[in-house]
C-alpha positions in Angstrom: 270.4 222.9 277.9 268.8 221.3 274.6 265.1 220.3 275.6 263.7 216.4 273.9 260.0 215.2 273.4 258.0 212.9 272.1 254.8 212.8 271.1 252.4 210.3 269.4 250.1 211.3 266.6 246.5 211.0 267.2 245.1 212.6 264.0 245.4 211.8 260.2 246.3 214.6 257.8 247.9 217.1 259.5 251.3 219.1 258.6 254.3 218.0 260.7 255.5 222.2 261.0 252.0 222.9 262.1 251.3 219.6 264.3 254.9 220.7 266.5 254.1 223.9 266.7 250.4 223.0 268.1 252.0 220.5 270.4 255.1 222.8 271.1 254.4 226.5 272.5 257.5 227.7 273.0 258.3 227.1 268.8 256.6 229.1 266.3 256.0 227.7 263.1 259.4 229.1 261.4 261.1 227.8 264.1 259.8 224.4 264.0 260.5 224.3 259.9 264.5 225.2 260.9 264.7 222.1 263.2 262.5 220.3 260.8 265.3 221.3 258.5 268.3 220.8 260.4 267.0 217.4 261.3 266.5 217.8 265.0 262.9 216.7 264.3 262.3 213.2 263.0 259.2 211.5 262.3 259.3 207.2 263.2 263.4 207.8 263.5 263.4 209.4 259.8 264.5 213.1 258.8 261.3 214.3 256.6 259.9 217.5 255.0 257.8 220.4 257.3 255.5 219.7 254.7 254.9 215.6 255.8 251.3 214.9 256.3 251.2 212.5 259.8 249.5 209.6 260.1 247.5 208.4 263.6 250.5 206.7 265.2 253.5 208.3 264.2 255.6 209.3 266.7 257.3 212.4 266.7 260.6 213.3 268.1 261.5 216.6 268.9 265.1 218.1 270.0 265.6 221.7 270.4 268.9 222.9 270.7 270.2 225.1 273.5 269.8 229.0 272.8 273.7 230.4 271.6 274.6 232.7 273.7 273.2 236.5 273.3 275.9 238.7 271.6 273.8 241.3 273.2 275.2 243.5 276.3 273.0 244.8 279.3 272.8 248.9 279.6 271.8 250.4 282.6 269.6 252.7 279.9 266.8 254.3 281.6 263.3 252.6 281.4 259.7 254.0 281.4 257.6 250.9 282.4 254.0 251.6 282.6 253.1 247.8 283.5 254.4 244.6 284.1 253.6 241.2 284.7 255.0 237.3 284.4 254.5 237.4 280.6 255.3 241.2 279.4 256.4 244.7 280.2 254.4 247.8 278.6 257.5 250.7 277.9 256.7 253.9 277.0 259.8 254.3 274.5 261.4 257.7 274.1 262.6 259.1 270.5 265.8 258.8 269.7 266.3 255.4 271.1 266.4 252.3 268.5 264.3 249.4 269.1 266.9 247.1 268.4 270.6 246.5 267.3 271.1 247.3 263.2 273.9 248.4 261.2 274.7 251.8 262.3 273.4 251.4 266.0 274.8 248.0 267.6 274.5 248.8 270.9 272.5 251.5 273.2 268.7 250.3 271.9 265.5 249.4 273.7 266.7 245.7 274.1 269.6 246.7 275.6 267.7 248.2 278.5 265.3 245.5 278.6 268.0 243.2 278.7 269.5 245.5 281.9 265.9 245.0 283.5 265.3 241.3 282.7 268.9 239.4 281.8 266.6 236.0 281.2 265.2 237.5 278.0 268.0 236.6 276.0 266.5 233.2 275.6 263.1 234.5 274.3 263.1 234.6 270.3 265.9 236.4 268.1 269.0 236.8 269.7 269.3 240.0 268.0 265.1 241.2 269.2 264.4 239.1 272.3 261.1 239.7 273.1 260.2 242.3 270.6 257.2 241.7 268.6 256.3 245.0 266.9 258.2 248.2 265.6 258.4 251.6 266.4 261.0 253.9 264.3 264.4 255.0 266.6 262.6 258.9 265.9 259.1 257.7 266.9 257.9 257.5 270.8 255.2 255.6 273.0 253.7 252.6 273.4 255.6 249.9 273.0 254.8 245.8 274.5 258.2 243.5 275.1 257.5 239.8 275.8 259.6 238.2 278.5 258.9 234.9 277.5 258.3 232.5 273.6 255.0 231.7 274.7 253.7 235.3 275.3 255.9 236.3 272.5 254.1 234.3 270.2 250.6 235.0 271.3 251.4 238.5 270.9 252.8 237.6 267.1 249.8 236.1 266.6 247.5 239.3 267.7 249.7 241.2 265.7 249.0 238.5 262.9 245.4 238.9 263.0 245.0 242.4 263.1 243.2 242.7 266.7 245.8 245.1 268.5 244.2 248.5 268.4 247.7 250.7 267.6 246.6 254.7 267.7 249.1 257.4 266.9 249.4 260.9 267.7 250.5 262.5 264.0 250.9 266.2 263.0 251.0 266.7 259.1 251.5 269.4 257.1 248.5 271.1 255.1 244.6 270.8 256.0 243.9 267.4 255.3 240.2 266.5 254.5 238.2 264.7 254.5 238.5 264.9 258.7 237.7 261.0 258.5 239.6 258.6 256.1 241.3 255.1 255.2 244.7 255.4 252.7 244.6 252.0 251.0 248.0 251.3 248.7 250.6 248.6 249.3 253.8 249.6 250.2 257.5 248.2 249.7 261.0 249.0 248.9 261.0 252.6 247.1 263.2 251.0 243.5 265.1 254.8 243.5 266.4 254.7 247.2 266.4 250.9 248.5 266.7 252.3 252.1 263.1 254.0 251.9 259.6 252.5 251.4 257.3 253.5 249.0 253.6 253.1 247.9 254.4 250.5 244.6 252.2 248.5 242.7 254.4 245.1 244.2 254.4 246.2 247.9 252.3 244.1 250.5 248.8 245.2 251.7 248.9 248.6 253.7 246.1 250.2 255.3 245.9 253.6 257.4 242.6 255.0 259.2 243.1 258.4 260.1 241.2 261.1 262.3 241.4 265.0 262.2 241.5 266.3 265.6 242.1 269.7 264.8 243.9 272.4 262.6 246.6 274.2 263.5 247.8 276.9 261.8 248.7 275.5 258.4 248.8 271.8 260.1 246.5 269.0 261.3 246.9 266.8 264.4 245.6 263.1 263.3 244.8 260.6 265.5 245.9 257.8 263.0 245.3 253.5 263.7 247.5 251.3 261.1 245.6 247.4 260.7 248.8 246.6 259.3 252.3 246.8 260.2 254.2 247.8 257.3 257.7 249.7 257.7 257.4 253.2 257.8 253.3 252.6 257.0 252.3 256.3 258.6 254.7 258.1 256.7 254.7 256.7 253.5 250.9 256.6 253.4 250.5 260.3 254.5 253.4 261.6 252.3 251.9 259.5 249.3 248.5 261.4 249.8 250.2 264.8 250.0 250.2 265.4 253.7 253.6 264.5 255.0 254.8 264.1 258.6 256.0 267.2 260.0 259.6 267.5 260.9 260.0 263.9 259.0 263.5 264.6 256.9 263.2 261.1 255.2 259.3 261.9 253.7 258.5 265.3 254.2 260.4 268.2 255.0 262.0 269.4 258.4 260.2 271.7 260.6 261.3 274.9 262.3 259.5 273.7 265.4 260.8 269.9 265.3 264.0 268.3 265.6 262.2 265.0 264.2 259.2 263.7 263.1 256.1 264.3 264.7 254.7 260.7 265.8 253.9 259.5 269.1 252.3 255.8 270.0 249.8 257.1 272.0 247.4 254.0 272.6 248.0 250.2 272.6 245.3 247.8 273.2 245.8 243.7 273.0 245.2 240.7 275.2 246.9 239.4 278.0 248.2 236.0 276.6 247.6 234.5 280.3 244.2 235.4 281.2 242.7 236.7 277.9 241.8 239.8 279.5 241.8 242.8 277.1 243.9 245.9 278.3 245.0 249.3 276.9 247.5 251.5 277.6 247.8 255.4 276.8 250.9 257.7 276.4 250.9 261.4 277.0 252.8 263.7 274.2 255.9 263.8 275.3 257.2 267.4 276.0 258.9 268.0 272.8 256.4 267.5 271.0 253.6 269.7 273.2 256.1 272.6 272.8 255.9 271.8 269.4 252.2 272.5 269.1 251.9 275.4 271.3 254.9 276.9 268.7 252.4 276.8 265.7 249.7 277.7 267.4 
């Protein structure tokens, strides 16, 4: 069912993308450029640019389209939910499973449970990521925050955004890295040799790592790592580039003897609740796997 308002302007000056989504929760900015686009958003009757600036007394008109249906399927998939509430669900994500549908895995991801647990999410965001608004790689586990609704899902975009969700990660690396205390600066992007890896390149977008030596073990160290940015791959590519890959990562390192994947685990996520502003934070135990793992080596 297509939604309609109206609204008119009481400012001078201001960008018709950025005055809808202001006015409009539900719509992030992209989104409100697309209709802007499409013409489903008209300004005194006339199709304009997202780029218009409104005058006090233009009237805005606003038509959102009904969502197209999800080509997504429900699967009863098992969930670890460590909290829940109107606006999100916290999931402690085990490796192996996808976040999302992608070529080579369209079916049997995280939204595809989520979608078993909450069939109403198709309608928040991408039909292809409802509700997703951060990554984790298919080999990674932990932490992970699922928005049920646009609005929460774009307050959480916008903490993402501005850097103020504390992410921590549990990583084991090969080598003694020192110094114990650090932050790996370099911007990462496509790698130019192999197009499906990332690499540090002097064109890639701002990356930065802060990392933590909890101990050594045998010829490894356990980090505790926090990214400020979200890049693909950030962890990996930032530790192999300093010379201390990921243990057990096939892609940037080398494979273990005592992994069967790469040794990274979400282990904190901190953020506000979009309804209440209340800070939370939520903590993940190393999976078993990867606790054998360490008593192996040492």
């Amino acid at each position: 069912m297509e939604k309609v308002y109206s609204f008119i302007v009481d400012k001078t000056g201001v960008r018709l993308d950025k005055y809808v989504g202001e006015k409009c929760s539900e719509l992030s900015r992209t989104h409100a450029q697309k209709l802007i686009a499409d013409g489903h958003i008209t300004v005194n009757d006339r199709v304009v640019k997202a780029s218009l600036k409104l005058n006090t007394g233009d009237r805005v008109d606003i038509i959102i389209p009904p969502t197209a249906p999800s080509p997504l399927s429900p699967e009863a998939i098992p969930l670890n939910i460590i909290y829940e509430d109107d606006d999100l669900l916290v999931v402690d994500k085990p490796a192996g499973l996808a976040v999302h549908p992608a070529p080579g895995h369209p079916g049997h991801t995280l939204v595809n449970a989520v979608l078993s647990h909450l069939p109403g999410l198709a309608e928040t965001g991408d039909s292809l990521r409802p509700g997703i608004v951060h990554r984790l790689d298919k080999d990674a586990s932990g932490i992970m925050v699922v928005a049920k609704n646009n609005a929460a899902q774009l307050n959480l975009i916008d903490q993402f955004k501005a850097r103020s969700v504390v992410k921590a990660y549990l990583v084991l690396v090969e080598g003694h890295l020192t110094p114990e205390d650090g932050v790996i600066e370099a911007p990462i992007g496509r790698d130019p040799r192999n197009r499906k890896r990332m690499a540090v390149v002097a064109e890639g977008r701002e990356a930065r790592t802060r990392y933590h030596v909890i101990k050594y073990i045998g010829n490894y160290t356990l980090l505790e790592v926090r990214t400020e940015t979200g890049r693909t791959h950030q962890i990996r590519v930032h530790l192999k580039a300093i010379g201390y890959p990921v243990a057990g990562d096939a892609t940037y390192g080398v494979k273990s003897a005592y992994l069967s994947r790469q040794f990274l685990h979400a282990c904190r996520l901190g953020f506000h609740l979009p309804s209440t502003g209340e800070y939370v934070e939520f903590t993940s135990e190393l999976p078993p796997d990867l606790a054998q793992a360490l008593k192996d080596i040492g």
